[in-house]
Each structure stands twice: as structure tokens, then as C-alpha cells.
FIDO-556048 format. One record per residue (C-alpha): residue in three letters; x, y, z. Coordinates in steps of 0.25 Angstrom, whole numbers, padded with zeros to 4 digits, always signed. Each point is the difference from the previous one (the first is absolute). Example, Ala and Ser with C-alpha at 12.3 -4.5 7.8 and 13.67 -1.06 7.14 Angstrom:
BEGIN
Ala+0049-0018+0031Ser+0006+0014-0002
***
This chain:
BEGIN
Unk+0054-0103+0101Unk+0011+0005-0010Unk+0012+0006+0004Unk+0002+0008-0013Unk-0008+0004-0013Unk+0006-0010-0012Unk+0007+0013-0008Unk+0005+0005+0014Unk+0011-0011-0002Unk+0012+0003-0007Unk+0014-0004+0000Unk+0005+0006+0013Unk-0010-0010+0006Unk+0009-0013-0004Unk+0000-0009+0010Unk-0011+0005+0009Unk-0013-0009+0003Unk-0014+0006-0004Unk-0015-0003+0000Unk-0006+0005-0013Unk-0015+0000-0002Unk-0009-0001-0013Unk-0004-0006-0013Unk+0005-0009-0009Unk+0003+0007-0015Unk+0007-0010-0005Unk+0004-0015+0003Unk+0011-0009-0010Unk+0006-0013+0003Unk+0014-0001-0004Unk+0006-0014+0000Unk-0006-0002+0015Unk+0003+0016+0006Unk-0013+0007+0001Unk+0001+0015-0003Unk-0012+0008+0003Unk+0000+0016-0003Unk-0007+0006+0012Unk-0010+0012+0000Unk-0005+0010+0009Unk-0001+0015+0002Unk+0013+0003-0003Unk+0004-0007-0012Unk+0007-0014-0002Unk+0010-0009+0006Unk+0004-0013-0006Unk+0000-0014+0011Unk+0008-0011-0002Unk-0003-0015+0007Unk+0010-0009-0002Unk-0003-0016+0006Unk+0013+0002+0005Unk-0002+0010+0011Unk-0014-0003+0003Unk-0009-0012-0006Unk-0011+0004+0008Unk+0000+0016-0005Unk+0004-0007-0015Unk-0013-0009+0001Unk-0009+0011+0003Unk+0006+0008-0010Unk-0004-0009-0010Unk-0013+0001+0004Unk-0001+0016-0003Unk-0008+0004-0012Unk-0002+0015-0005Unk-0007+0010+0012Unk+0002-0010+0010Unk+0002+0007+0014Unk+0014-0003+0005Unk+0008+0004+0013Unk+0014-0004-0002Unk+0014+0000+0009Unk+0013+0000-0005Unk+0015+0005-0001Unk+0003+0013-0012Unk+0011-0007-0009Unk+0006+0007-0013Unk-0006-0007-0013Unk+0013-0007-0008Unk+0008+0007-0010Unk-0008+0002-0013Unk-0014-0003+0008Unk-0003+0015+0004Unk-0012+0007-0006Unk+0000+0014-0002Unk-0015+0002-0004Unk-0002-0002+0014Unk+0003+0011+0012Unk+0006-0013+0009Unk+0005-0008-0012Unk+0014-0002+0006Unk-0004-0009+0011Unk-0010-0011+0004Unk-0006-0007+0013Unk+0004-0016+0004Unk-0013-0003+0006Unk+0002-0011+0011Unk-0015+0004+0006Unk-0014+0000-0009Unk-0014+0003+0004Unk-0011+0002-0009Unk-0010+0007+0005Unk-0010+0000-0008Unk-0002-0008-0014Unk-0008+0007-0012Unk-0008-0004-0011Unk+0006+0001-0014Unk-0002+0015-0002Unk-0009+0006-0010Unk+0010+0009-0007Unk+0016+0000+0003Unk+0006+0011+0009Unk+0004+0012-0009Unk-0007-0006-0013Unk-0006+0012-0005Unk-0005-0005-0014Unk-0012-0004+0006Unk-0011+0006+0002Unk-0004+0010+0008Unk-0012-0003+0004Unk+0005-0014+0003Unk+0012+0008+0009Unk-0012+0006+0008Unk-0007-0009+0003Unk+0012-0009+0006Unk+0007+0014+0004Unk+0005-0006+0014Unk+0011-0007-0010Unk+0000+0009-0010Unk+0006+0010+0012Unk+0010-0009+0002Unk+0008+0006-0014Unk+0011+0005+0005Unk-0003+0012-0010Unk-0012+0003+0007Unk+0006-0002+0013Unk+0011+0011-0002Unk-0014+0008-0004Unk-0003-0002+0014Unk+0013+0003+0007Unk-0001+0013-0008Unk-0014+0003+0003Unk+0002-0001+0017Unk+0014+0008-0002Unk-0008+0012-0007Unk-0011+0000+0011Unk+0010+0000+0009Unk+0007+0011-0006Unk-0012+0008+0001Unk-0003-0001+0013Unk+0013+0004+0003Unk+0002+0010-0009Unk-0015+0007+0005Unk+0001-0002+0014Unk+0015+0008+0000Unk-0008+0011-0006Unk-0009+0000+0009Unk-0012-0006-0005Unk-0009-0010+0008Unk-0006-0012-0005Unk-0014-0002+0003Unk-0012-0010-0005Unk-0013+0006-0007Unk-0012-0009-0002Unk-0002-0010-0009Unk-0017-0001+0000Unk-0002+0015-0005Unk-0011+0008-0006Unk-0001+0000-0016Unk+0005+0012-0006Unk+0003+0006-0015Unk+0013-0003-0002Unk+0003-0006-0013Unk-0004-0014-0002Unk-0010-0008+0006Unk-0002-0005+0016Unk+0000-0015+0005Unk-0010+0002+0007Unk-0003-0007+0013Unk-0014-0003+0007Unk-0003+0002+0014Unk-0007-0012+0007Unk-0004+0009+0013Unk-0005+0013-0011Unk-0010-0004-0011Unk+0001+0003-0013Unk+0014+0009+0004Unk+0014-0004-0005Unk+0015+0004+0004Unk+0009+0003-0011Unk+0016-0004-0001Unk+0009+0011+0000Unk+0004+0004-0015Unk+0009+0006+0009Unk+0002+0008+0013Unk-0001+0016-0005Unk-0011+0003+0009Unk+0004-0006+0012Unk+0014+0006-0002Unk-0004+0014+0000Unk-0009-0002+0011Unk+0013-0005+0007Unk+0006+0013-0004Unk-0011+0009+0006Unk+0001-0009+0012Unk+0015+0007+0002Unk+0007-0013-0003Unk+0009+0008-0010Unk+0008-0010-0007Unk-0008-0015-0003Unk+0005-0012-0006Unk-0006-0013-0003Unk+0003-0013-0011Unk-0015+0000-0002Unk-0007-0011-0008Unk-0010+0007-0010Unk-0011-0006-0008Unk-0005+0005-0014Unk-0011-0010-0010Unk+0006+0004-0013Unk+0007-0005-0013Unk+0011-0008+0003Unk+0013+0000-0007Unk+0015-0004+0001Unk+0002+0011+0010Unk-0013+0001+0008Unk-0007-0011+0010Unk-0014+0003+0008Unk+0007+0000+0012Unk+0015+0007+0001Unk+0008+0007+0010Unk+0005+0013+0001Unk+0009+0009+0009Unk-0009+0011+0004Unk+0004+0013+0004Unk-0004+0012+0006Unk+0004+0012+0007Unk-0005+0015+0005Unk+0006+0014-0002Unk+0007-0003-0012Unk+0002+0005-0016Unk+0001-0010-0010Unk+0014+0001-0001Unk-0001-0005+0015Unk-0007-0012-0006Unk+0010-0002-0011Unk+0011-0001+0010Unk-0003-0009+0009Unk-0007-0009-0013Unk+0016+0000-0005Unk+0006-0004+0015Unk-0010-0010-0002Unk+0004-0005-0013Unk+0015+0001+0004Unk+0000-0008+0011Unk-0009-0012-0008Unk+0011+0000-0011Unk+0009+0001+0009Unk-0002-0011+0008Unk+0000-0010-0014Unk+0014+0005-0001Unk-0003+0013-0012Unk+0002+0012+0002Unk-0008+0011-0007Unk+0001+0013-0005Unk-0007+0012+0008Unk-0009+0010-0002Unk-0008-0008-0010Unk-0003+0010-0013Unk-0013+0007+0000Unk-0009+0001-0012Unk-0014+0005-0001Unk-0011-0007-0005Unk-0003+0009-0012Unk+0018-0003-0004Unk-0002-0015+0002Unk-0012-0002-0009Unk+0004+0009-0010Unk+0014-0006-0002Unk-0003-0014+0005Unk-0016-0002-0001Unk-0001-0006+0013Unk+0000+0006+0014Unk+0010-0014+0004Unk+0011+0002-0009Unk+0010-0008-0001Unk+0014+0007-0003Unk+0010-0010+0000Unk-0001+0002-0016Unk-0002+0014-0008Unk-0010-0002-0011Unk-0007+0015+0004Unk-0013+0002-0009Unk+0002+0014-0006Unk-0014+0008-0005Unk+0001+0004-0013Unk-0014+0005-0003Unk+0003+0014-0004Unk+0006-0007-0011Unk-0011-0008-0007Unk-0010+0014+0002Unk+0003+0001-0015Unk-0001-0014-0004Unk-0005-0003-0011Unk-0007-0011+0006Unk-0013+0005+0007Unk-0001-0009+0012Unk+0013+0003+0003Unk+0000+0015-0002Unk-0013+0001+0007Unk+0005-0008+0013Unk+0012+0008+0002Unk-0010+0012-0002Unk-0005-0002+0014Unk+0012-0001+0008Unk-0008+0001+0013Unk-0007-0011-0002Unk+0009-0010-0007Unk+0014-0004-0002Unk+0009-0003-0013Unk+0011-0007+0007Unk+0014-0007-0009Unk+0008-0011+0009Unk+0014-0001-0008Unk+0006-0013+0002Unk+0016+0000-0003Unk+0004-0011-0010Unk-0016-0004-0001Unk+0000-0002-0014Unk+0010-0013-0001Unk-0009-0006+0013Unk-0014+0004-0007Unk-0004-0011-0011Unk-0013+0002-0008Unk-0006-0011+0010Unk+0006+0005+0013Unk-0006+0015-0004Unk-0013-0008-0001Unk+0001-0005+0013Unk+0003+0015+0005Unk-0013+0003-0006Unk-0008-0010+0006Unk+0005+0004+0013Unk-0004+0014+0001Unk-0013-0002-0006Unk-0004-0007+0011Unk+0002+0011+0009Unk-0009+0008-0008Unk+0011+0005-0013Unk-0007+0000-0013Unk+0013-0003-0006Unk+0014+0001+0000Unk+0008+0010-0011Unk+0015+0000+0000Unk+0012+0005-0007Unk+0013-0007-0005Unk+0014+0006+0000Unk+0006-0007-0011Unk+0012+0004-0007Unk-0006+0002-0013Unk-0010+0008+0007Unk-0014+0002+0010Unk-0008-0009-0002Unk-0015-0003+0004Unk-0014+0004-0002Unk+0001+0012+0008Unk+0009+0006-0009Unk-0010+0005-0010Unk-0007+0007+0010Unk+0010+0010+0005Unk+0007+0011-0005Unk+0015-0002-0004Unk+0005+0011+0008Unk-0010-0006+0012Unk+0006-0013-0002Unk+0015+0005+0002Unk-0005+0007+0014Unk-0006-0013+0004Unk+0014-0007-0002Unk+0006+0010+0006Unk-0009-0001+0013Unk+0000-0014+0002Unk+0014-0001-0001Unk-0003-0009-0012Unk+0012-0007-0009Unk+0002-0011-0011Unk-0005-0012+0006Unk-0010+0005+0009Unk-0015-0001-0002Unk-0009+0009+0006Unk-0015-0005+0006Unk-0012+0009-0001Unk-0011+0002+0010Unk-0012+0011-0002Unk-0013+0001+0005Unk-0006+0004+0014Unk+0009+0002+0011Unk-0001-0009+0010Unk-0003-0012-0011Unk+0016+0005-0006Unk+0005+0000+0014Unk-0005-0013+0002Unk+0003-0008-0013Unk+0014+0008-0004Unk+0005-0003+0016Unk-0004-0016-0002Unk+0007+0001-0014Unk+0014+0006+0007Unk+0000-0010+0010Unk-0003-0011-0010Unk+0012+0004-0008Unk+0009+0001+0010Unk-0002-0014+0005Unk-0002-0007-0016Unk+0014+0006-0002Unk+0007-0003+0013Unk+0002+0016+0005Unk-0002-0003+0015Unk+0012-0001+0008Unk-0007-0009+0010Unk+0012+0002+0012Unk-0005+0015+0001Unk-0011+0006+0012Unk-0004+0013-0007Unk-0009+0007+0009Unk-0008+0013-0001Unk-0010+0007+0005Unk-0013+0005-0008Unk-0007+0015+0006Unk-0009+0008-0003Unk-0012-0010-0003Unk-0014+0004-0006Unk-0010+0000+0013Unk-0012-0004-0008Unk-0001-0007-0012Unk-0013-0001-0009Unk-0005-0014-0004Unk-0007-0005-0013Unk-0013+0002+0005Unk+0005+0015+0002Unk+0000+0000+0016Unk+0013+0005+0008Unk+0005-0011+0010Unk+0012+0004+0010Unk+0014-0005-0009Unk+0006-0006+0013Unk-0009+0002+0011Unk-0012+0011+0006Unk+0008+0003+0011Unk+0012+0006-0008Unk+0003+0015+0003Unk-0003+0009-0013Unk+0011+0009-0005Unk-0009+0010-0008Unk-0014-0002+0004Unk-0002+0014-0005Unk+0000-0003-0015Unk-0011-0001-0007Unk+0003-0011-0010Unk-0002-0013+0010Unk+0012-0006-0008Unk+0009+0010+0002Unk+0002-0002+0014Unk+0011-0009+0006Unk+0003-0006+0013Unk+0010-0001+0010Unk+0003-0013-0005Unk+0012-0009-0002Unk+0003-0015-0005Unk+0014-0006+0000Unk+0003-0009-0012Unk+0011-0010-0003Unk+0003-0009-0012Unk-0013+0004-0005Unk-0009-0004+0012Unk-0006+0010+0009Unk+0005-0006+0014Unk-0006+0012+0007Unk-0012+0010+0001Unk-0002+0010+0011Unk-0006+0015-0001Unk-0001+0011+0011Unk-0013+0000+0006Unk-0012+0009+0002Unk-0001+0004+0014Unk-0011+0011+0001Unk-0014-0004-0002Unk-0004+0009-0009Unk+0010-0003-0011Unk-0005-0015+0003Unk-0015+0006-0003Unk+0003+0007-0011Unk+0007-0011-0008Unk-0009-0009+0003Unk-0009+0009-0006Unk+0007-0001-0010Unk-0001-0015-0002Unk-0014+0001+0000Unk+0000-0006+0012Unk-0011+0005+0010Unk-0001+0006+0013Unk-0008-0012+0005Unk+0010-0011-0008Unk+0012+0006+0005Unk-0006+0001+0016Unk-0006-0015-0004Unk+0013-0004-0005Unk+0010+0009+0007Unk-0005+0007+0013Unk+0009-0005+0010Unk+0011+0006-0009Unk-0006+0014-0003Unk-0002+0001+0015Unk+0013-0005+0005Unk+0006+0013-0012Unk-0010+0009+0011Unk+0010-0004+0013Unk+0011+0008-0004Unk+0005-0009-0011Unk+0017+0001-0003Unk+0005+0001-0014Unk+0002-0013-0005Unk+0006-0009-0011Unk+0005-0014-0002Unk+0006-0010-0010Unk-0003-0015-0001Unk+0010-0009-0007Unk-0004-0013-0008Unk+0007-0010+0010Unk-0002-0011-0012Unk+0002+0007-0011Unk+0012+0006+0006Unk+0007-0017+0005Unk-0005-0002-0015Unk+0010+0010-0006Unk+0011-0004+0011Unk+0001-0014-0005Unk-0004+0001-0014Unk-0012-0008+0002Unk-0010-0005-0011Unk-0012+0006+0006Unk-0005+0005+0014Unk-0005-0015+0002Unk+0013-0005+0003Unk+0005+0010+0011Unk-0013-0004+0006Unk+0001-0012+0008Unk-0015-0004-0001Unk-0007+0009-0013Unk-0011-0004-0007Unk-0001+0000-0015Unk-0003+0009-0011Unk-0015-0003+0003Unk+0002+0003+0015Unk-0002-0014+0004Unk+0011-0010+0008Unk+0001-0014-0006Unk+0006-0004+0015Unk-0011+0002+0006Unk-0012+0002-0008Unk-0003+0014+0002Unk-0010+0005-0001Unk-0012-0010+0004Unk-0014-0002+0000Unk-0004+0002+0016Unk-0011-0008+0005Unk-0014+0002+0003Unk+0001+0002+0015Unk+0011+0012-0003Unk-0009+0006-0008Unk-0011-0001+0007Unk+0008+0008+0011Unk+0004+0011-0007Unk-0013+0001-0007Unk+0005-0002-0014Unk-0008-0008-0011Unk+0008-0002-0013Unk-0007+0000-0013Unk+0003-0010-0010Unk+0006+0006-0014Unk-0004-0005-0013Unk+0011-0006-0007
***
């Protein structure tokens, strides 16, 4: 119906007669010419219906009111001297419409276009207009340029791209299963993919050596600002290869996304190890656009005076005593702000939050008491310290430090506006942990079960790494891969490990631990966080909004009322009786 998209007009098209399809944004009367801003993929172009050179298109004009459909014909002109408008990409030129049709009338609509002070739960629930934002549009337009990009982009490496299922067995992989009952088998139930790992190394025993898929991939967990129940990720996989095969081909990957959004980025990516990140970040996602390094200062604090803190930096094994020196933190930090610091890291397990001033008069701060003189000019010394810096303090267990001290860095980096937002800082994180021991004292795979060990020999279980690799930008891990195990005793014997049996693993895993008996390759693979990825492209709020219809922080959908009660006759066919729950 049109002949040209309403931003693929500009000046050389003066003179030259169009169709233009879409919605009306906006509609003004001025003194009798009708002026109505028209909206569609592409952008906006300004109409104009003047009674002298069509009544009949003037009097349907007047009829218009905001999302109204329109298909209109007319002749490009120049807009009059002064009249331009530069916000807009087509604002030095404007359509005389001798020829209206409105296709289709609309409602007064529940929120305006682009109005996003409401809110979101009301932007959900009418998210067919709330789509129509041009910001979230151009979300869109990015998102199909990137899959694009990696279909390309895989498929000149070589890779094919090829489906796995979607109703799948349940298996231990992190979070909780949906789960989906069987009609045809009693009592049985099919599981949605957390994601594809074992159907993509049985692909590699299979002999199809490089696999690729944009896989949908379910997990029942906690939401947050970066997560959704169900979610997207570019899977891939490939045989014979080392992890630095892996890494490579992740960085052709990432090139050619960025590269089709018009960025260049810097390859290779530097590499950190898990232990480096959390001891001078505390956190295995660290974002580096800013410095800010904690520094352990334990050996320092083994004479304190003070016996919970000579006693913590006793046990270095066990616990940490980490000093976060912020330049210039002593004219930001007021008596109520440190408060608020405080308040912060105690909810992530500190028991409080010391600190020391740089002042030109001198140190102050309660820690001063409790370390030696000469201890305290080392510290200054190693912290890089200077008038009109203060120094936060973390000690206690190590992995509760990591935690708090890493939340505290990036909470001052964004209270004092340290974060140069235009900057893609990637790196990748190695060397992971395999297991890791819970609360309850059980170990559990720190990625997942099917990781290849790198020191299975050792005889402390935490000592041993894997052949792991995470890729992190801006403080988001937008990838995970590892290389995999592809003999079946290795498989065994971690699983062992796990404390999983030889009847749970053949219950839950036989068809993998016989496929790694047929002549197995060796194996590894990455999958990238498609969403989180377009998130940090276009500088979304959350992962919602790059997703065109997400559900909320509750994992429900407002549009559509998801998730419902079925009814009786469902239930009776799939053999399911649901209990009541007392309120």
C-alpha cells in the first residue's frame, strides 16, 4: 500500500507524489490547515491538508484523532522558511495530502505513545501500544539486526544452526523446571529446557562439529531487573577445540553484533581469573569501566589491638580484610550518607562498615586506634591513599567480604557519577571453581555437572578448577561457557563427587553417559545472553523492555493474564488435582 517508509523521505524527494501508511501521533488545527504528524516504523513525517487543494482530504483530516490508521497520498514539498524542525530526521520537508483514508478508527487509548511515567504494570498489560514507543521500536530494529548478525557471523564460520526440543526431561541444572504434564503418560511430566547443553553435545557426538541455535530457555527463579522465566540465548557448540578455540570464535561473535549497531570494539578481550576478580573486585562480573580495586590489608591488622580484628586477619585462608579507597570520598561522604553506606552492606551480611578520613589535619576515623603507626603509613602507601580520600573497610569471611565490599564499589561508583556510560568494557573471567560448598555443607557443580575438571587429582575438593570461561561487559556476565567432559569416567567420577548416585545419574542422565561410550569428540561451547546483551546495546532500563512481550517481576503478563486456573476437564485429563492452600 505505501510507496515509501515516512523517515525514508527527505529533500531530494521534493516534488515526487508518495503513499505513506500509519498512525496518527499528532493532530493541530491551525486557522483551517490541518497538520497531522504521522507515525510508523521508521519514525515521523509531518502531513499537511489545506481546503484549498483537497476539501474532501481536509474534511477527513478533521476527523482524525490520535492512533487513528491512515493511508495517505500526496506530493513531498519543502516546509517554508523558519518552519523546519530539526528534532526530527525529515523535519525539512512535509506531505500536501490531496487523498485520505482512515482505515481504521481507535479508542481513546489507555496511555499516550512514548509516556513512560506510567506505570509498568499498566504499560504491560496494553504493551500492543506501548510497543509503539518509538524508543522501544528502535529496541526492536536493533534486536533483529543482532540476530541477523549472528547468523551471519556463525554460518561464515561454519557453524549450522539447528533446533533442539522444547518438551525435555528435568535435570539438575540450577534453578527449578516448568514442568509440563503428559495427558497420554500418567503421573509423567516433560520439563522446558533451562537450556540446550545436553542436547548439544549429543549433537557433537553425533559428528555435527560446529552447532548453533537462538534457543528459547526456561528457568523458575527470582526475578530481577536483568532475568525473565523465559529468555533467549545464542547457543553454541563446537568439537575438537581448546578453550581458546571457544574464546575466539565468542569474540567474532561479539564483533560482528557490535558491529552491526555501528561500534567498534577492541579485541582480544582481557583475561582475569576468577580468584584475581574477587580478590580485587568481589564479584566474578566486574565492571571496569571505573578503578575503585579493593586491596587486602589483613597482614596489617594481625597486631591490632582490637581482637576481632586481629583474630579475623589471623585466618587468612578462611577470611578476608579488604580497604576500598575512594579518591576525593571524604568531601562526598557526609555523616548521613556514611550512614546510608552502612545500611547498605549490612544487608548483604556486614556487621558494620569502619573507615578512615584523610584530612589535612590528619587520619581520622575509628579505625585509627586500632592500628599501629607505622602499619597505618603502609596502609596509605598501598591504597594509593591522599588528603581527601576516605578508605572503607571490610573484614570477616571471605566470600561474605567479596560479596558486601564488591556491592559497596559499585554502589560508590554510581552515587558519585564515576561511570562513563559510552564505554563497552568487556572481559573474560577463567579459571572458575568446579564445585562449590553450600550452607548446608553439600558441594553442587559452580556452573554445571557436565564441566570438564582441570585438577581432579587434588585432594581438597575446592581446589579444583575447571575449564571454565564467562565473558562480562559493564558489569553483566553476557556469557558462560566451559569445555566439556567427554569420557564417561570423568562424568562418573564427578558425579560422585556431587553425591549424585550411580542410579540418579542413569535416572537422570543415561542417554548422555551412553552417547560419551560411542566415541565421544572433545567438546565445548558458549551461550550468550541474547537480552541482556540488546539491554546493554541500547542502554535499556531492564531486560523487560528489549523483550517484546515479558512478564513482570512476579513472572506474570498483565496482557494476558498469565498464568490461569485451567479447568476441571484439563485437569482431569492430565490426572492433576490441585489442593487448596490455606491463606
Amino acid at each position: 500500500m505505501r510507496s515509501h517508509y515516512c523517515t525514508g523521505l527527505d529533500e531530494k524527494d521534493i516534488g515526487k507524489e508518495v503513499t505513506l501508511c500509519g498512525w496518527c501521533n499528532t493532530y493541530r488545527d491551525h486557522g483551517g490547515i490541518i497538520f497531522i504528524d504521522l507515525r510508523d516504523r521508521s519514525g515521523i513525517v509531518q502531513l499537511v491538508f489545506d481546503p484549498k487543494d483537497s476539501q474532501q482530504a481536509h474534511k477527513i483530516a478533521s476527523e482524525v484523532r490520535d492512533e487513528y490508521v491512515l493511508v495517505a497520498k500526496g506530493k513531498v514539498r519543502k516546509r517554508g522558511e523558519g518552519l523546519e524542525n530539526p528534532k526530527l530526521k525529515t523535519g525539512k520537508i512535509e506531505v500536501l495530502i490531496d487523498e485520505l483514508n482512515i482505515e481504521n478508527k481507535s479508542l481513546t487509548p489507555p496511555i499516550a505513545v512514548g509516556d513512560e511515567s506510567v506505570g509498568e504494570d499498566v504499560r504491560l498489560k496494553y504493551r500492543y501500544l506501548d510497543l509503539r514507543n518509538p524508543r522501544l521500536q528502535e529496541i526492536f530494529i536493533t534486536r533483529s539486526k543482532v540476530a541477523q548478525a549472528v547468523r551471519n557471523s556463525l554460518s561464515h564460520l561454519g557453524f549450522l544452526e539447528i533446533e533442539t526440543p522444547i518438551l525435555t526431561k528435568a535435570t539438575p541444572e540450577g534453578a527449578r523446571d516448568y514442568l509440563v504434564p503428559s495427558r497420554v503418560h500418567h503421573g509423567e511430566f516433560y520439563a522446558l529446557p533451562q537450556s540446550p547443553q545436553l542436547f548439544k553435545q549429543l549433537l557433537m557426538v553425533s559428528g555435527f562439529d560446529k552447532y548453533f541455535q537462538i534457543a528459547k530457555c526456561f528457568r523458575d527463579e527470582d526475578l530481577r531487573l536483568d532475568r525473565q522465566p523465559e529468555f533467549t540465548q545464542i547457543d553454541i557448540e563446537m568439537s575438537f577445540c581448546e578453550q581458546k578455540d571457544v574464546i575466539g570464535v565468542a569474540e567474532e561473535v561479539l564483533k560482528s553484533i557490535f558491529a552491526a549497531c555501528g561500534i567498534s570494539i577492541q579485541m582480544p578481550f582481557p583475561h582475569y581469573t576468577y580468584n584475581e576478580v574477587m580478590e580485587k573486585y568481589g564479584s566474578d562480573k566486574p565492571d571496569l569501566r571505573y578503578e575503585l580495586p579493593l586491596v587486602e590489608v589483613g597482614d596489617l591488622f594481625i597486631d591490632s589491638t582490637n581482637e576481632i580484628f586481629a583474630t579475623i586477619a589471623k585466618d587468612s585462608k578462611k577470611n578476608r580484610f579488604k580497604a576500598l579507597c575512594v579518591k576525593g570520598g571524604d568531601n562526598f561522604f557526609s555523616r548521613k550518607t556514611l550512614g546510608e553506606a552502612e545500611e547498605f552492606v549490612r544487608k548483604f551480611g556486614a556487621k558494620g562498615l569502619a573507615y578512615l578520613q584523610i584530612k589535612e589535619e590528619g587520619i581520622k576515623g575509628p579505625l585509627v586506634k586500632f592500628i599501629k603507626e607505622e602499619n597505618l603509613k603502609t596502609l596509605l602507601d598501598r591504597v594509593g591513599a591522599s588528603v581527601g580520600d576516605i578508605i572503607f573497610f571490610g573484614a570477616g569471611a571471605k566470600k561474605v567480604v567479596w560479596d558486601y565490599m564488591g556491592r559497596l564499589r559499585q554502589k560508590v561508583a554510581s552515587d558519585m557519577g564515576m561511570i562513563d556510560e559510552s564505554v563497552y568494557q568487556f572481559l573474560w573471567v577463567v579459571d572458575f571453581p568446579m564445585f562449590e560448598r553450600n550452607d548446608d555443607g553439600s558441594i553442587s557443580a559452580l556452573h554445571h555437572p557436565f564441566t570438564m575438571p582441570k585438577n581432579l587429582e587434588v585432594q581438597d575438593i575446592e581446589e579444583i578448577n575447571s575449564v571454565a570461561y564467562d565473558v562480562v561487559l559493564n558489569g553483566f556476565e553476557i556469557g558462560g561457557g566451559s569445555i566439556r567432559i567427554h569420557k564417561q569416567e570423568i562424568q562418573s567420577k564427578v558425579f560422585e563427587l556431587l553425591g549424585i548416585s550411580q542410579k540418579e545419574a542413569q535416572d537422570k542422565f543415561s542417554f548422555l553417559l551412553e552417547a560419551l561410550q560411542f566415541g565421544a569428540p572433545p567438546h565445548g561451547g558458549i551461550a550468550f545472553g541474547l537480552d541482556r546483551i540488546i539491554m546493554l546495546l541500547c542502554k535499556a532500563h531492564s531486560i523487560r523492555d528489549v523483550i517484546a512481550f515479558p512478564k513482570t517481576q512476579k513472572a506474570t503478563c498483565p496482557l494476558t493474564e498469565a498464568p490461569s486456573p485451567a479447568n476441571e476437564e484439563q485437569l482431569r485429563e492430565l490426572h492433576i488435582k490441585v489442593r487448596e492452600t490455606k491463606k
